[in-house]
BAMARFI-692680 format. One record per residue (C-alpha): residue in three letters; x, y, z. Coordinates in steps of 0.001 Angstrom, whole numbers, plus 500000, padded with zeros to 6 digits. Each point is the difference from the previous one (the first is absolute). Layout:
N
AlaXYZ/...
***
This chain:
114
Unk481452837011712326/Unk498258497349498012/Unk500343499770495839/Unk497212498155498389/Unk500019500106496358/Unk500729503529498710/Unk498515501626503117/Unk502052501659502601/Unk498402499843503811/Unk502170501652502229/Unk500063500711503663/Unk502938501516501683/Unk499753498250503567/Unk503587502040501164/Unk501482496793501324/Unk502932500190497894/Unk502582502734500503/Unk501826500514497001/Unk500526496722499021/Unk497780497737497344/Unk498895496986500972/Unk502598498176498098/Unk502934501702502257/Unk500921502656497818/Unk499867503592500414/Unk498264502239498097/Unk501093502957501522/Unk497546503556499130/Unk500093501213496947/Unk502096503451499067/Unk497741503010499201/Unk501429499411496521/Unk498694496736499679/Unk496793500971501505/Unk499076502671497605/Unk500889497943496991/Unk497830497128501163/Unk497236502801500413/Unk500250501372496767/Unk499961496362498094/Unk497236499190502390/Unk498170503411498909/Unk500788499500496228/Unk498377496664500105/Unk496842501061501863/Unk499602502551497811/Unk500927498533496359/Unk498636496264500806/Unk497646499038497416/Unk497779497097499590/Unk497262499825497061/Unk500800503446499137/Unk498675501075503355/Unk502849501833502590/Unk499659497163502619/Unk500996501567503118/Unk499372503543499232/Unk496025498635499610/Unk500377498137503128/Unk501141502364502474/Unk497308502452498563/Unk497417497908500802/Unk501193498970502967/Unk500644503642501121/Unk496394500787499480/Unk498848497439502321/Unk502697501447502596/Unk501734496780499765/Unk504234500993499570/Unk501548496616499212/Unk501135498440496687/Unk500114496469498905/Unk502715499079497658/Unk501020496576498128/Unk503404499593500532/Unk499917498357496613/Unk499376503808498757/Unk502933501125501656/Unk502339496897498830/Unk498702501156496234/Unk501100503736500762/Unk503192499643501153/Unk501343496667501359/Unk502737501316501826/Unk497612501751502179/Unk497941496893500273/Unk503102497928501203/Unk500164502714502566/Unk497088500728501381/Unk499498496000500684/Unk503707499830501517/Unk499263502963502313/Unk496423499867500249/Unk500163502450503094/Unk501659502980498431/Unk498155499935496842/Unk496757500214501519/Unk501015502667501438/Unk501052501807496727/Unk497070499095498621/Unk497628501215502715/Unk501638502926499414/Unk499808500046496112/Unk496361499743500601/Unk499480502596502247/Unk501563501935497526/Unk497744499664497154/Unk497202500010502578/Unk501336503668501178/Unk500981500830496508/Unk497946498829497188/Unk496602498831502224/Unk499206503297501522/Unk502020502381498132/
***
């Protein structure tokens, strides 16, 4: 996992089990935990404005059309939406890409070829 600037690069190279690489555990998230990190993460793909224009939304439509299913995301967006989940997501980086992969998929399933 590398941060540079605002940008999130992540890799998950399995050579930690359970444990950050500061010692302490993270531990898996509860289903509860899991679904409200998927809703935020949906809320703020969805509502996430920038020049009037639905950021997100906009992006994975175009990107869906090319047949291209990622989304790239400033984690200064997400600090502006709801810090707490910010804080999060860069303590556990593991787990909430994970809820956010699925967040996506979600809105890809629902919204993108409803």
């Amino acid at each position: 996992m590398s941060f540079e600037g605002d940008a999130l690069f992540y890799t998950d190279q399995h050579l930690v089990n359970g444990e950050n690489q500061a010692g302490a555990l993270s531990g898996p998230m509860n289903p509860q935990q899991f679904e409200l990190g998927e809703n935020k993460f949906m809320h703020f793909i969805r509502s996430h404005q920038e020049n009037g224009m639905f950021k997100y939304r906009e992006q994975m439509k175009n990107n869906a059309l090319r047949g291209n299913y990622y989304l790239r995301v400033e984690m200064r967006d997400i600090q502006a939406f709801d810090e707490d989940l910010y804080v999060k997501f860069r303590e556990m980086p593991v787990d909430f890409i994970r809820v956010f992969e699925k967040a996506t998929e979600t809105i890809y399933r629902n919204d993108i070829y409803d």
